[in-house]
C-alpha positions, -999 to 999 in steps of 0.1 A, spaced: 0 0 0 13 34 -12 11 63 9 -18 78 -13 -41 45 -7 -60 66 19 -94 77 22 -105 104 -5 -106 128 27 -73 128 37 -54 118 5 -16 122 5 1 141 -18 28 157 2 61 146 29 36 169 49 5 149 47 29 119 53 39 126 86 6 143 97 -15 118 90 6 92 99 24 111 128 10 80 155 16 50 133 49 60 126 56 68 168 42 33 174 63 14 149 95 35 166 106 47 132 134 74 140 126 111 125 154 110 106 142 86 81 104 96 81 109 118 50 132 88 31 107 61 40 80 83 25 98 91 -7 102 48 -7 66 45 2 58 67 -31 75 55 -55 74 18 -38 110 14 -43 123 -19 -29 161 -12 -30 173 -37 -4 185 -62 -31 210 -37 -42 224 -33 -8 219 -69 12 226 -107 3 212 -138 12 236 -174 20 230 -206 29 239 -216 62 236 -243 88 240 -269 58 217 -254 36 188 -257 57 186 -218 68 195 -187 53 211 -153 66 210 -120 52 244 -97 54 255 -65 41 269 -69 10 269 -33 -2 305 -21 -8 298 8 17 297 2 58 258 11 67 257 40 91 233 33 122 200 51 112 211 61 79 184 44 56 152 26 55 141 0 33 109 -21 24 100 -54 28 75 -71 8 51 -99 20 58 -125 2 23 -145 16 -9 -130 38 -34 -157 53 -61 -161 78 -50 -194 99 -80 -214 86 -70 -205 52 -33 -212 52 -32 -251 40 -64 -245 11 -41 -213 2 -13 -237 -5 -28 -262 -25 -49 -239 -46 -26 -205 -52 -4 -216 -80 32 -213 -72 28 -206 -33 38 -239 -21 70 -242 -43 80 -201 -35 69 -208 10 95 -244 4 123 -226 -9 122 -198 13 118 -221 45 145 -244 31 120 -273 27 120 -280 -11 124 -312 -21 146 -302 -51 171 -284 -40 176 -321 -14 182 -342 -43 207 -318 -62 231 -314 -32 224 -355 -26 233 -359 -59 267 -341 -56 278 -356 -26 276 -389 -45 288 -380 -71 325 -365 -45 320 -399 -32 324 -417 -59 356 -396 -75 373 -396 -39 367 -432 -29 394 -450 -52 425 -465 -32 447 -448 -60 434 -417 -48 438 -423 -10 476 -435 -19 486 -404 -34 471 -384 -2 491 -399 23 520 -401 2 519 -365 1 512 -360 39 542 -385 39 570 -364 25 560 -334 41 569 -350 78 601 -366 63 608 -328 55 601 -315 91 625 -348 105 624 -379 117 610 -372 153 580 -350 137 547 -361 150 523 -369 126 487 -354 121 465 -376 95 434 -361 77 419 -388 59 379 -374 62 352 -390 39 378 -408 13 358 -438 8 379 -459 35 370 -492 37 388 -521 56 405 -538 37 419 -502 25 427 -493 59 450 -522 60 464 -520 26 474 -483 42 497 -494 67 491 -465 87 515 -473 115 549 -476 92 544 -445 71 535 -427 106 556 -441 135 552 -406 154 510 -408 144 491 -386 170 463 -376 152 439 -400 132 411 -383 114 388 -410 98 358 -394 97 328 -404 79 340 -434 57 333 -471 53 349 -491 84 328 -515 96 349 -548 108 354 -541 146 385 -566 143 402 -555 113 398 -517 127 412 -518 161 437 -541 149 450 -519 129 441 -486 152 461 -506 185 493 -503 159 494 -464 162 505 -465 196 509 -431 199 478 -414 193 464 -388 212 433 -381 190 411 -405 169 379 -395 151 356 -424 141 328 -405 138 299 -418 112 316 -455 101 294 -482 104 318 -498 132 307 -476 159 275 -492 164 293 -523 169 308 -520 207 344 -510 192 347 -481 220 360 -503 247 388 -523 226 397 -489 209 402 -471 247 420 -503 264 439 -506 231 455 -467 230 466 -460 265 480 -422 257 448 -416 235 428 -380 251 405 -374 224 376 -403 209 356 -394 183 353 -358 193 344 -367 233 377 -357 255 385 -395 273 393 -403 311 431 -393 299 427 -361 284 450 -337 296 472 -310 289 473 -321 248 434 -323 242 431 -287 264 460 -274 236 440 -287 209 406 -267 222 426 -239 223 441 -239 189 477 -249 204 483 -280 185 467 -294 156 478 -303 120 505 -276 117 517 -280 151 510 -318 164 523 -317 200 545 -297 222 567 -310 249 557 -315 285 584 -285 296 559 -262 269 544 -231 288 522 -225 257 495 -232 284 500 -201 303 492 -183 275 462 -195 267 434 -168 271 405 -184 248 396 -222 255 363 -240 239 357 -271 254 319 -273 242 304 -306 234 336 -329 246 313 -352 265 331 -341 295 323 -358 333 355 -347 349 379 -317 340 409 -329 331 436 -321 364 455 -298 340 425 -273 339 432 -254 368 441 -215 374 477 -229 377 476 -243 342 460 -216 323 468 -181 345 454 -165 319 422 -179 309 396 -149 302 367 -168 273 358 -202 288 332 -221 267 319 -253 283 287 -261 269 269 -291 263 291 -310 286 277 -336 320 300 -325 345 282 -350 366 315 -362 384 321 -329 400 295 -310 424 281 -276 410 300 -256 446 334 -278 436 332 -266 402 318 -228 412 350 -231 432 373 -241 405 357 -216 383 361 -185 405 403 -196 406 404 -184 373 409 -144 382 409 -133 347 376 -149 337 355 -125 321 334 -141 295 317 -179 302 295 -199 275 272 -226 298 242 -245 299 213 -230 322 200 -250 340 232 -271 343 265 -285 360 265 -246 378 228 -247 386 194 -237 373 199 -197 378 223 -177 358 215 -150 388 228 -175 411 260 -182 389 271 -146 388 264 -142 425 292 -169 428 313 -156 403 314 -117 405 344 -112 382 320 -122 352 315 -99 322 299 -116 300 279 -147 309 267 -166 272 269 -135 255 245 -112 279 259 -82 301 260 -96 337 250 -64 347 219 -67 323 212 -101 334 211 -86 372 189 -59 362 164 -82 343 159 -102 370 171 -133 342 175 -166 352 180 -183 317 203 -163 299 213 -186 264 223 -161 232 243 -190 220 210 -218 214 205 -238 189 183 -232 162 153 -247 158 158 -261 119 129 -268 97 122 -310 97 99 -323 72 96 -363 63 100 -375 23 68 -383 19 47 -348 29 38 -323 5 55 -289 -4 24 -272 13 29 -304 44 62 -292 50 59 -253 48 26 -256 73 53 -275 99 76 -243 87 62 -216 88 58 -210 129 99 -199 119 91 -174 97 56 -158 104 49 -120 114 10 -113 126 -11 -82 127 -51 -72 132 -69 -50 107 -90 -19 121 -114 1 108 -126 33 125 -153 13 151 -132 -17 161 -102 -46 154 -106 -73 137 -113 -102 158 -92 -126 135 -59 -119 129 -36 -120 97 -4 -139 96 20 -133 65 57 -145 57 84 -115 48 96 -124 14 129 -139 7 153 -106 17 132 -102 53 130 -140 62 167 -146 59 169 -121 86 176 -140 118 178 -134 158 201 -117 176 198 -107 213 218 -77 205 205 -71 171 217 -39 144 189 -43 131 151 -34 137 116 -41 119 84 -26 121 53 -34 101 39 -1 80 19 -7 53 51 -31 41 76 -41 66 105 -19 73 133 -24 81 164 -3 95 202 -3 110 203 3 149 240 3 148 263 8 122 270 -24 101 296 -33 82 302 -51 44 302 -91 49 282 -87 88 253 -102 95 221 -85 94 201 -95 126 169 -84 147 155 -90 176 124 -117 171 113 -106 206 118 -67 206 108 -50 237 97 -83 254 115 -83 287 119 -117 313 87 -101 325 67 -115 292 86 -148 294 114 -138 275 134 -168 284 108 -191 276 91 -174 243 128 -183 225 113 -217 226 98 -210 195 126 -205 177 155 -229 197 163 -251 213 163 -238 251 174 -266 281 143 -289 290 155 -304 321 150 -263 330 112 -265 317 108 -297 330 118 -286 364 90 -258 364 67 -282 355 74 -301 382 74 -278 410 39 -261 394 26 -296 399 35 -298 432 21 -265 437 -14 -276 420 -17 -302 449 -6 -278 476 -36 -255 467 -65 -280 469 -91 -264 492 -122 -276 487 -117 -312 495 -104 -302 528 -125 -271 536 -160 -272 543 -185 -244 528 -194 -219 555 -234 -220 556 -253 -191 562 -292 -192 559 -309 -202 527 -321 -176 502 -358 -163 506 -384 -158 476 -382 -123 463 -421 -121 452 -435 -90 474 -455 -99 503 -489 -77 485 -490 -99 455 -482 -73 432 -460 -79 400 -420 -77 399 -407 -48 380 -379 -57 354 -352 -34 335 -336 -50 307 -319 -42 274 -326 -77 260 -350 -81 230 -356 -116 239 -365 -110 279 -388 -80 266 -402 -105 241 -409 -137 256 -414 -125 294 -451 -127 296 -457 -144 331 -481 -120 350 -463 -118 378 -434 -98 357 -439 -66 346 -413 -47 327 -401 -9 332 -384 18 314 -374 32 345 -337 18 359 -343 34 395 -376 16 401 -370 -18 390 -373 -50 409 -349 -65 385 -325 -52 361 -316 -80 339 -289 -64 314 -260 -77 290 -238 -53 304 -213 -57 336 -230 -41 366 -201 -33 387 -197 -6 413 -186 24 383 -222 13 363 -242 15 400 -226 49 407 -234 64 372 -269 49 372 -283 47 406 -288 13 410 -286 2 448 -276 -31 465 -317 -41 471 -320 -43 436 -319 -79 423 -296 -85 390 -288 -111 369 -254 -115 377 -226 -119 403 -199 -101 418 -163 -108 405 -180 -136 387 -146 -136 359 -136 -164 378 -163 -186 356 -167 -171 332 -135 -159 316 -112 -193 306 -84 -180 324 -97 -174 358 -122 -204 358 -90 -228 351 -72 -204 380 -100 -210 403 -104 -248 399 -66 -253 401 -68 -236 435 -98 -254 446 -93 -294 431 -52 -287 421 -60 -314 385 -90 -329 390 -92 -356 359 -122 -336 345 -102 -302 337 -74 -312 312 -41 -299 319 -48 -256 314 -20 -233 313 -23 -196 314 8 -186 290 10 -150 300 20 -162 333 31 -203 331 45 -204 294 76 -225 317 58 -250 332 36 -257 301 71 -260 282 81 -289 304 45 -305 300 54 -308 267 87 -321 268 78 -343 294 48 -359 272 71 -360 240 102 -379 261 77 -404 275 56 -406 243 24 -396 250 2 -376 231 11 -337 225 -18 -324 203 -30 -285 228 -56 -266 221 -51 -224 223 -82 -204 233 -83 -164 237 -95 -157 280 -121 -141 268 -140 -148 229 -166 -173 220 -174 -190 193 -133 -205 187 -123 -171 172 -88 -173 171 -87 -209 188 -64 -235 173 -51 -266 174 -20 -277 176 10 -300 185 34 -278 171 54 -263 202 66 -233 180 31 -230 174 17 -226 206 41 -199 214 40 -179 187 2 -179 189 6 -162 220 12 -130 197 -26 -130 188 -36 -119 221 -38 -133 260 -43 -175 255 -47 -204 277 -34 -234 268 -56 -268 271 -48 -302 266 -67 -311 239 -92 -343 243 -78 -366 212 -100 -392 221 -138 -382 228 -165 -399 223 -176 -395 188 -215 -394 175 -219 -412 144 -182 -406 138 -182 -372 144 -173 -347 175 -201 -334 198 -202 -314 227 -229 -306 251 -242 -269 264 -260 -273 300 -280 -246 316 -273 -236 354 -296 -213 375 -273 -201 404 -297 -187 431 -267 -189 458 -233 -195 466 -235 -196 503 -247 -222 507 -245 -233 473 -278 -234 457 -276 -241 417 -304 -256 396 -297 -280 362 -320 -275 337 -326 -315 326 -322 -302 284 -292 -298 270 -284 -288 234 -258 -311 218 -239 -292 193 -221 -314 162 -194 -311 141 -200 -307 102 -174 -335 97 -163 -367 105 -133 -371 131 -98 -378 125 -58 -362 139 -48 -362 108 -23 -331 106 -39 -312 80 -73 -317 97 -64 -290 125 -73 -264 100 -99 -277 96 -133 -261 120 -157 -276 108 -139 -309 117 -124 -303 151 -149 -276 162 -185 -275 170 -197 -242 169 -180 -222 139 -183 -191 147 -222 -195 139 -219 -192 103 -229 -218 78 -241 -249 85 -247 -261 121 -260 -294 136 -283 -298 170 -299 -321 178 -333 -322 208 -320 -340 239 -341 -373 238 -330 -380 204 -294 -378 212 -299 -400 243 -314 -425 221 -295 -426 195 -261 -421 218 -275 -452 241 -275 -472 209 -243 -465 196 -223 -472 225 -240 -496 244 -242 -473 275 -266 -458 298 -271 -421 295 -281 -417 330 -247 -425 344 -231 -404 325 -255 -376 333 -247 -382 367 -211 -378 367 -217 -345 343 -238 -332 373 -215 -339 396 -190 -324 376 -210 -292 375 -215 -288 413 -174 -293 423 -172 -260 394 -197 -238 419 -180 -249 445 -151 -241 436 -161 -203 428 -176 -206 461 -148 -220 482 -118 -200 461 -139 -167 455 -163 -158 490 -170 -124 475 -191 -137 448 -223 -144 473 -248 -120 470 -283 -119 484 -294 -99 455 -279 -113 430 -289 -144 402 -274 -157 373 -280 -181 346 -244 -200 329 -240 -218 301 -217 -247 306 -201 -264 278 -190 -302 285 -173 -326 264 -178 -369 271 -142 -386 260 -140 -422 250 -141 -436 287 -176 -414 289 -158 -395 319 -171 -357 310 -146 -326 310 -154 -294 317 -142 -269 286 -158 -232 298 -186 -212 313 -205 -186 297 -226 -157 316 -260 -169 298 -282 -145 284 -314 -154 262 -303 -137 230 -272 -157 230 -293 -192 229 -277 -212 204 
């Protein structure tokens, strides 16, 4: 959209107009001054420039792309502005139809997400086609022979460093190599990724090269064949296995981690202070238990940048090694995992280690400020996976959670209720994460995009996916979506919110304070109530004679009203506490999905009918470990997101996608449910069931049930397949109300049901209305404000059956007689 796409009324023809009429947008999107009169002349013209100035590259093997600065000129921080096209727009529901029916889509959303099919087979077909020109023994020969002369050249006591990486290697070549004559001085073996596969014939001829220090096995077929053991017991002076540091690393594997020794410079001697001047060491992913007795503050005086991820440490206590660690006086920067070996706090860690700088690539005095606990700038991406058999539109739908941007449409009265999701094109999706990013996007009208700080040709160009969301929003935690953050962290939450869950159970141990029972509210003289509504259908259908209704607010009986009476609306209208009204006080805690989950948790802790309900603005952690929990003991993972407070599933989805579920927290304020995989089906299709309750109390506890219910059907029949969840008419009953709906009367459905499954309705009901009465109670028990004398309320409860017939409760609604379905 151009900057003249406005209404006729305000039509832009000048910078002036521009930044007049667009003088809050641009505020909001936080574009600086500076560039407001470039981004209009842009915006006019609708010049997309940034393909002259930035370039896109493969990395991580092809299955990711960055964007850098390829522009022969450094970029000055807030020197230009530039626009970003959207390469595809969608509505949620329409995302997989879009895919399959807009020609071209699918194959443009693979490539950009690094999920095309084609691209797979060409680099497949190359590698094989290396393979097959490097595998000959002829050329193998004539490598070593060269790697030969050059150590007769550096003498006869020259150690030996052997790259022989993805030759073709098979056994019988191996042998035919004679590794151990050509090399008697052999201390590095690099045998990566080739053909061994004889256990025997291997460390046969591996036990020859008795003076290794470093041996790399890594993807051969012998490995899965219990080789490890002969190889260790076979090479007593050997530090480094297959890229894991062994029980007798020491001084030579640290040397190599720092760059000390390696093919140029093999080994140094014994008497060597090379150590001392070590300031840089990375021992990250060496499969480390114990640090070698060589790492110590003796050894390396000068260590400074200690990286020491991805390692067990589980044979040295967290205080021995905070101990250890705070020796090293000129430590500034440490890279590790958190939770880990140092504990589950990176607030903790710098509390033990003052002297810190830099703790994985965050300020410490940031980290202290923020209150973080996870600090990780060094994660691992989360890569797009896809299986061989799924569809170009399969595999970008499991995608595009990586790549998506969101925003609402408005018109002059209100927002859109669903929102829009769309993918940058090729130059803005490259653009990836940085904690301390130079770059910063805003959508406006396009995306823009701009330098925060001045970038140079060949860097990378980098924003922050989470800009302006603090530890406060779950910063920690909302990287989830896009890597791979430490689960035994989440999983821990989890665990103590469980714990928690069953600390706060109140009603089964607390007993309801009675006070007397509620008296009739019919006037002693006989005459007829007076009712205040604003309800066609109560005006309507209200014809009893002992009802009449008013005009008048102040002299009603009974104001029955769609809006919230609360103690602002009584104030401004004159309402008074002896008028009776058709609602509770603070009765949110039914009837918003968010407090109703809160207020059951605090009264039952996870009573089997409430499926597991997280609030993600305030327990995106422990619902994390939920997940990873279920998917490392193999249970189902499929959630379901719901908005606290809309009806009718707008903006509800299913989901087992974790990425998903976070990133849908974007849309607005969610609770995340367990979703029933397995309910009981009706004729093959999903059902669920809206009960009436009359609550004429809450202390004591007087509710009525009406004995109809209205079942509510899906359109279609019932499956998990993936492509399904997009599915409403499939997974959802209601549909917003548009198009085609299916009820059916209550008897019907009993029959009918009673037949199908061979059951007997009236047990069922039973449970439901048991089910029912613990939900009251627990508003009563949790929430002894709600009790009113003057006060009475009709809900509608929605209840779904699962295939064991137990019922589960899925949300209350404030019932009003124009909302009958």
């Amino acid at each position: 959209m151009s900057p003249a796409a406005t209404s006729s009324e305000e039509r832009i023809r000048t910078y002036e107009d521009f930044a007049r009429v667009h003088a809050y947008l641009l505020a909001a999107a936080g574009v600086p001054p500076s560039l407001h009169q470039r981004l209009y002349a842009k915006l006019a013209d609708e010049v997309f420039d940034g393909g002259e100035v930035f370039a896109v590259e493969p990395c991580e093997s092809g299955r990711q792309r960055r964007l850098v600065l390829a522009a022969d000129k450094p970029l000055g921080k807030e020197s230009d502005v530039f626009l970003v096209d959207h390469a595809w727009s969608f509505r949620l529901p329409d995302a997989l139809k879009q895919l399959r029916e807009v020609p071209g889509l699918a194959e443009r959303m693979a490539a950009l997400m690094c999920v095309d099919l084609d691209r797979r087979i060409e680099i497949e077909e190359s590698d094989e086609q290396h393979s097959e020109k490097s595998g000959s023994l002829e050329h193998v020969l004539q490598i070593v022979e060269k790697e030969r002369v050059r150590v007769r050249e550096m003498g006869s006591d020259y150690a030996a460093w052997l790259e022989l990486e993805e030759l073709g290697i098979d056994d019988d070549m191996l042998v035919t190599l004679d590794l151990s004559v050509k090399f008697p001085n052999l201390v590095a073996l690099n045998l990566w990724g080739n053909k061994l596969q004889d256990p025997e014939k291997v460390v046969q001829e591996i036990k020859k090269c008795a003076k290794l220090k470093a041996l790399w096995l890594n993807e051969n077929p012998v490995l899965g064949k219990n080789i490890d053991k002969d190889v260790l017991d076979g090479l007593s002076g050997l530090e480094i296995y297959n890229s894991h540091f062994t029980s007798k690393a020491g001084e030579w594997a640290l040397g190599f981690c720092a760059d000390i020794v390696g093919a140029d410079s093999p080994t140094f001697s014994v008497e060597c202070t090379l150590l001392e001047s070590i300031e840089t060491i990375d021992l990250s992913d060496r499969g480390i238990h114990k640090l070698p007795e060589a790492f110590s503050p003796t050894k390396l005086p000068s260590l400074s940048k200690l990286n020491i991820r991805g390692n067990p440490l589980d044979q040295i206590s967290g205080d021995d090694l905070l101990k250890l660690f705070s020796g090293f006086t000129h430590l500034q920067e440490l890279e590790i995992n958190i939770p880990g070996p140092l504990g589950n706090s990176a607030i903790s860690i710098l509390e033990s280690l003052p002297n810190l700088s830099l703790l994985n690539g965050v300020d410490c005095s940031s980290i202290i400020e923020t209150g973080k606990h996870v600090v990780d700038s060094a994660l691992e991406p989360r890569l797009p996976e896809w299986s061989p058999e799924e569809s170009l539109a399969e595999r970008v739908i499991g995608a595009m959670w990586l790549f998506l941007m969101t925003y609402r449409l408005a018109d002059e009265e209100k927002i859109d209720e669903t929102p829009v999701w769309y993918v940058m094109d090729e130059l803005g999706s490259a653009m990836r994460h940085s904690d301390n990013a130079n770059f910063r996007i805003a959508p406006f009208f396009y995306t823009i995009l701009w330098p925060t700080h001045d970038v140079h040709t060949g860097e990378e160009c980098t924003r922050d996916f989470l800009f302006g969301i603090g530890e406060d929003k779950q910063r920690s935690a909302r990287l989830t979506a896009w890597f791979h953050t430490p689960e035994k962290y989440f999983i821990q939450e989890f665990r103590r919110y469980q714990e928690q869950l069953q600390s706060n159970r109140i009603c089964a141990s607390t007993k309801l304070e009675e006070t007397p029972s509620t008296r009739s509210i019919r006037p002693s003289d006989g005459r007829a109530l007076r009712v205040y509504t604003d309800i066609p259908h109560v005006e309507e259908f209200l014809t009893r004679p002992e009802f009449v209704l008013t005009t008048d607010l102040k002299e009603a009986d009974i104001i029955w009203v769609s809006i919230q009476v609360d103690s602002e609306v009584k104030n401004a209208t004159g309402i008074t506490d002896q008028q009776y009204t058709n609602q509770f006080p603070f009765e949110a805690c039914l009837v918003m999905k968010h407090h109703l989950a809160e207020t059951i948790q605090k009264a039952w802790g996870s009573p089997e009918w409430l499926q597991p309900t997280y609030n993600l603005e305030t327990h995106l952690s422990p619902l994390i470990g939920d997940y990873h929990t279920r998917k490392r003991d193999g249970m189902d993972n499929l959630w379901i997101m719901k908005p606290w407070n809309m009806a009718r599933t707008i903006d509800t989805t299913v989901t087992g996608d974790l990425s998903a579920i976070i990133r849908l927290m974007e849309t607005g304020p969610k609770i995340c449910q367990k979703y029933i995989e397995c309910p009981a089906l009706f004729q093959g299709r999903k059902f669920d069931l809206r009960y009436i309750v009359l609550v004429r109390s809450f202390r004591p506890l007087e509710i009525f049930l009406s004995d109809v219910f209205w079942v509510r059907l899906a359109n279609n029949q019932y499956t998990l397949e993936k492509t399904s969840f997009f599915e409403y008419e499939t997974h959802f009953t209601v549909m917003n109300y548009i198009g085609r709906m299916n009820h059916m009367n209550t008897p019907e459905f009993i029959k009918e049901f009673e037949k199908e499954h061979q059951v007997k309705w009236l047990d069922i009901h039973g449970s439901i209305r048991s089910m029912i009465r613990h939900v009251f109670e627990s508003a009563a028990a949790v929430h002894p404000e709600m009790q009113s004398p003057f006060s009475r309320a009709m809900y509608g409860v929605d209840v779904m059956i699962d295939n064991r017939f137990k019922p589960k409760i899925l949300e209350r609604n404030v019932f009003l007689p124009a909302f009958l379905p």
